[in-house]
N, C-alpha and C positions, 0 to 999 in steps of 0.2 A: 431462666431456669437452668440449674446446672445440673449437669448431667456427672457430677462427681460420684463414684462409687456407685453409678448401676449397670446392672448386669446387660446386657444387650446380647441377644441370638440373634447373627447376621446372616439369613440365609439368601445362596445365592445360586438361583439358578442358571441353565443352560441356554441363553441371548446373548446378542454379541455384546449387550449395554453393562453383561457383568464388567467388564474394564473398570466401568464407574467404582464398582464396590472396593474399590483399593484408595480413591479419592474420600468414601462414605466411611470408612475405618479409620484413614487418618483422621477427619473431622472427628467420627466419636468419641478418639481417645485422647485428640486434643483438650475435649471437652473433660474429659475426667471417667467417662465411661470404662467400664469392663466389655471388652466386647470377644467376643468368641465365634468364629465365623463354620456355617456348616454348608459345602460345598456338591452336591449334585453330582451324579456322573457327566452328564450333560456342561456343565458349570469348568468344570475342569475342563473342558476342550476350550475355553475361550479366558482361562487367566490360571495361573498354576497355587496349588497350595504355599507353597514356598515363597510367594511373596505376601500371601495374606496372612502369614504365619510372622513373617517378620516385620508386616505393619502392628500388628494385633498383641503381639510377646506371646503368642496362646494356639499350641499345637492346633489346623484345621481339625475338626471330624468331618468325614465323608463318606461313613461307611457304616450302616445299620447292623451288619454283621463283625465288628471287629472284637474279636475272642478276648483282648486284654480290656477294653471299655466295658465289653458289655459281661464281663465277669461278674462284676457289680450292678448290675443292672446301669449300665451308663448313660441309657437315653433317659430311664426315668430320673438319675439325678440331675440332666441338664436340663430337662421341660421344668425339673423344680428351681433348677437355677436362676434361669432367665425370669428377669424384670420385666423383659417387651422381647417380643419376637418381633424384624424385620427383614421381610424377604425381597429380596432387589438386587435382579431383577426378578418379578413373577413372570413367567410366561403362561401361557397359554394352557399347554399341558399341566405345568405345575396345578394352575389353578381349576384348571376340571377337577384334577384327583382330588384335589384339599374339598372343593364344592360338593363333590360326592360320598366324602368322607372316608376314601378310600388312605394308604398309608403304603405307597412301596419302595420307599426309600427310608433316611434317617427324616431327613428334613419334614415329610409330612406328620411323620410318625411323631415328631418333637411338637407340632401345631397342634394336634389332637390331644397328646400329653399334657400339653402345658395349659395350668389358669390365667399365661399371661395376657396382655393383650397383644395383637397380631395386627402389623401393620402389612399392605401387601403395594410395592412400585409394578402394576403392571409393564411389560414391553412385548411388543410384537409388532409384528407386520400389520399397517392400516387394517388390512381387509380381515385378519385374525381378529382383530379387537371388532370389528362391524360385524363378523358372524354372529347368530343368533344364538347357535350354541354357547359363544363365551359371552354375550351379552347375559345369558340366565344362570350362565355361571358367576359372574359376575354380580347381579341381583343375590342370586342366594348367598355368597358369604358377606356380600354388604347388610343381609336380613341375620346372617349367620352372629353377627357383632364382630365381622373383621373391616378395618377400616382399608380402603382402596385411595392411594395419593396418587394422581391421575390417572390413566397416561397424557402426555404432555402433547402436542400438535405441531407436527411439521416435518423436515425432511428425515429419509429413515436411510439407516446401512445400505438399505436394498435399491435405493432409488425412488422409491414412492414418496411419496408426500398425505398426512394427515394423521390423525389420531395415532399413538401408538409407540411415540417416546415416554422410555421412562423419565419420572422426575428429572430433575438435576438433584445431584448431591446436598447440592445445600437447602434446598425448599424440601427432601428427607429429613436433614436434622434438625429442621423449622418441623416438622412433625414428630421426629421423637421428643425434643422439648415440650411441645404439647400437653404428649400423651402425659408425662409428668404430672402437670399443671393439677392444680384443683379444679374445678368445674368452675369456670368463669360466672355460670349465672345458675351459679345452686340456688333451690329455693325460691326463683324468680318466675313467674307467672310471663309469659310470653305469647303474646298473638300474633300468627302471623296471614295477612290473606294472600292467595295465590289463585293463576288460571285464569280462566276470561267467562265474561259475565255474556247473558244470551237475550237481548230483550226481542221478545215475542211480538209478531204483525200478524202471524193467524195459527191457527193450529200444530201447522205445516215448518214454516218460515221463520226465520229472526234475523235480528242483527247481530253481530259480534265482532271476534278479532282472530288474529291469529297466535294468542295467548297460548305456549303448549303445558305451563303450569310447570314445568320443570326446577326453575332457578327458585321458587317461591318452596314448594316440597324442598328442594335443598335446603334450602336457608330454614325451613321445619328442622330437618331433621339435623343442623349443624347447632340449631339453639339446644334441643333436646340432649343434645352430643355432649352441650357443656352445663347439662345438668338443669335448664329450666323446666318447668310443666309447660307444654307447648300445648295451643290451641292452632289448630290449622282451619282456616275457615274457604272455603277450594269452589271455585265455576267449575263446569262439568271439562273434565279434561282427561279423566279417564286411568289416571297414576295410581299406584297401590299407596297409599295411608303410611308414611314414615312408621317406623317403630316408635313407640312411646311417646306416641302423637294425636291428639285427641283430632279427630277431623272430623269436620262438619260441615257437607256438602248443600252447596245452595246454585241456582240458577241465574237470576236475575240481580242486577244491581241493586233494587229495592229489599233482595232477598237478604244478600252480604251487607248492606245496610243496616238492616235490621237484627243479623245476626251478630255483628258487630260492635253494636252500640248496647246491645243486651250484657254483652262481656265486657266492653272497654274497658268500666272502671274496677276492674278487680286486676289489669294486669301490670306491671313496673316497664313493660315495654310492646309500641306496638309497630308492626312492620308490615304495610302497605307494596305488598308484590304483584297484587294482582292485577289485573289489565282492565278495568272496569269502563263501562259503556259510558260515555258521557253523555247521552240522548236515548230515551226510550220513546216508540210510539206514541203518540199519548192515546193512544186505542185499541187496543187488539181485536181483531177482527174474529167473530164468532167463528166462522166457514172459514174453507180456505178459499184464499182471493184468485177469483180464476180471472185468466188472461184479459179475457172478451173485457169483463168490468173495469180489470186494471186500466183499460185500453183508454173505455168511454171517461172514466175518473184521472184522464191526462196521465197514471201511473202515480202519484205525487201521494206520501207521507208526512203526514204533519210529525213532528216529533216535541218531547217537553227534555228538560236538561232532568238527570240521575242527581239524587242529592249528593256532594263529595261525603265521600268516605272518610277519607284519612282526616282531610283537615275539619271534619264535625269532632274527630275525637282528639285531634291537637286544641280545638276551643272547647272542650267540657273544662269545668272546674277543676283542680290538683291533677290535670291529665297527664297521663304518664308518658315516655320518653317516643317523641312517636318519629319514625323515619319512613320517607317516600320511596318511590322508584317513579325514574323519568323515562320516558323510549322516546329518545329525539333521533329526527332525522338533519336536521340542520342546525349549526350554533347548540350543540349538546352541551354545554360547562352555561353559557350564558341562562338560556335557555330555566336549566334546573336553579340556576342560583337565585332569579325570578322566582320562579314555586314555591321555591323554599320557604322566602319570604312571607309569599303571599298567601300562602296555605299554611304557616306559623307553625312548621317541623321543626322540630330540632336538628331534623339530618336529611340528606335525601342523596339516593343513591342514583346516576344518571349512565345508562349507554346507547350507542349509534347505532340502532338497529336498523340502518341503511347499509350498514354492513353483513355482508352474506355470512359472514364466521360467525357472528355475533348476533346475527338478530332469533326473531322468534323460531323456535324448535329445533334449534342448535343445542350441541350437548357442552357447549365452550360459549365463555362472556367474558369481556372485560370490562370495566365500569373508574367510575371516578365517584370515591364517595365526599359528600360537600356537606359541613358544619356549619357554625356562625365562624367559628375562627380558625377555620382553614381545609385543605383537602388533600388526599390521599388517592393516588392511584392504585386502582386491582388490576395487575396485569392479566391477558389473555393466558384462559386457564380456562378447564373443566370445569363445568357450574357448582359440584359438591365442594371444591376446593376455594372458589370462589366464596361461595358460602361460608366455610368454615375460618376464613380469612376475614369476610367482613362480620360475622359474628362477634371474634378476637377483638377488629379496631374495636366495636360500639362497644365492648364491656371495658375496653382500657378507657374509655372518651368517656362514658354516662355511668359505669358498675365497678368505680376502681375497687371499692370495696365490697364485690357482691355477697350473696350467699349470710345476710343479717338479718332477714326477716322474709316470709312469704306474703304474697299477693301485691295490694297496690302500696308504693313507694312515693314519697315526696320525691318530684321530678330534682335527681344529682344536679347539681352544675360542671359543664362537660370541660377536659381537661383540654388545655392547648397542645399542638404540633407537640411543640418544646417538651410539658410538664409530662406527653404521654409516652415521649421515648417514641413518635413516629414520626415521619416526613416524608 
């Protein structure tokens, strides 16, 4: 996607990762962009006007009060200007005012103005991004329709280590190309299951997992991002409902089963996230099981095998493009490339949740996604970002051509490494 001839507001606030925004200016205008950079008080103590002036050919604004711009009303002709607002770095601060809807600088006051769309690179300190206050800040401009590209994991300015670097430069203008893009899967009917299934031994009790439902909501709300009708079919896990995401909350493996197979064949793609019980009871007990009886009854549950999910709806008739998820602990790539097979996906997405980063109820994964004719690594990222990344491959791989017709689809033939422009 080129980014010739659009407008770009580069706002940058007061972190020490603004540096970056002088590397993020050359990339855009290499690309062909217009970009116009709006500078923070803040901002300016960690990188001066004058060089983003002479990356950019285009006098900084920095000043919501300046007499000869805003003669002409000057913030409203640049919220009309901008094609995409991207602010990088977001800080902390920044992003409460903008969440609150408050306006006291230029920079906010441009985001509220403008119909564009609004990218936001978080950066702060680990424990800033973990407060609960910017966590619901955080929530509400991602419910707001601002899109958030990480923060990234690992060492900080400060010395800490974890959540809280911004992007890198270049996986930003992997997101403004993006924003560009058509909606990869316009018009496309999309199911996806997420969460962990609960199978019942008495009233009381079950079985389960430690499924947090997290990367499955992502992966909802990254399809819906690119324009499909999304069905989200969710174990009880307790997450707010993506935006413009039909969800449809079930308990039991028999339950997502059945919910499942009621939808499958109306959709062009179905995406297998959730954690499902591979053994229910085969009794559930009326009462709950007290000790004493467990005691004299040895303790010992009979259990019968969950019918599989995914792979009932890869064997229906004309079934649509159907992709797993693996959680290995040992031989992860092996492992899933067996599955694949054998449960006759089209794709299946595999990571080591023997790793403490990555495993269940981590807000960061990395995964390997495996085809019939080859595979693609997701580097260790934020699970939305992940998301919106494995979204991307499967419409280059099975939807080159999406957005020609709604609901169920003749299963595409998926494209090679080579034909898809990945490796």
């Amino acid at each position: 996607m080129s980014l010739a001839g659009k407008h770009i507001l580069l706002g940058v606030t007061g972190g020490i990762a603004a540096y970056k925004a002088a590397i993020l200016v050359r990339h855009l205008c290499n690309e062909g962009a217009e970009v116009q950079v709006v500078l923070t008080q803040g901002a300016a103590q960690f990188v001066t006007p004058v060089t983003l002036q002479a990356l950019s050919g285009r006098p900084v604004r920095d000043d919501l009060w300046d007499q000869e711009a805003e003669a002409a009303m000057g913030h409203i002709e640049l919220a009309r200007w901008a094609d995409l607002i991207l602010v990088a770095p977001a800080t902390a601060h920044f992003m409460a005012n903008l969440a609150q809807g408050a306006a006291p600088d230029l920079l906010t006051t441009l985001c509220l103005a403008s119909d564009a769309p609004v990218l936001l690179a978080p950066a702060m300190n680990q424990a800033m991004w973990r407060d609960a206050a910017t966590q619901r800040n955080a929530a509400t401009l991602a419910a707001d329709g601002k899109r958030l590209i990480g923060p990234d994991d690992g060492e900080q300015a400060c010395g800490d280590v974890g959540p809280g670097r911004m992007a890198e430069p270049e996986a930003l203008l992997d997101a403004v190309r993006a924003a560009f893009q058509s909606p990869r899967l316009a018009d496309l009917n999309v199911l996806v299951t997420a969460g962990p299934t609960r199978e019942a031994l008495d009233p009381v009790r079950f079985l389960s997992n430690h499924s947090s439902g997290k990367q499955g909501y992502a992966i909802a709300k990254a399809a819906a991002d690119a324009g499909a009708r999304v069905t989200l079919v969710s174990g009880p896990c307790g997450l707010p409902a993506p935006a413009n995401v039909e969800c449809i909350e079930v308990t039991s493996a028999l339950d997502m089963h059945e919910a499942v197979q009621a939808r499958a064949a109306e959709q062009a793609l179905v995406i297998g996230v959730a954690a499902v019980a591979d053994y229910r009871p085969a009794a559930k007990a009326p009462q709950k099981i007290k000790k004493e009886r467990a005691a004299q009854n040895d303790a010992s549950v009979a259990l019968v095998e969950n019918p599989d999910i995914i792979a009932s709806v890869a064997a229906l008739p004309n079934a649509p493009v159907v992709v797993g998820f693996a959680a290995e602990t040992e031989n992860a790539l092996d492992n899933a490339r067996r599955k694949r097979r054998r449960k006759g996906l089209d794709a299946i997405v595999v990571n080591d949740v023997s790793d403490p980063k990555i495993g269940f109820n981590s807000d960061h994964n990395a995964a390997t996604l495996i085809w019939a004719d080859g595979e693609v690594e997701l580097a260790y990222q934020g699970k939305e970002a992940l998301a919106a990344s494995l979204i991307q491959h499967l419409a280059n791989l099975f939807f080159p051509s999406s957005g020609e017709g709604a609901g169920a689809l003749a299963k595409p033939t998926p494209l090679s490494v080579a034909q898809s422009g990945r490796s």
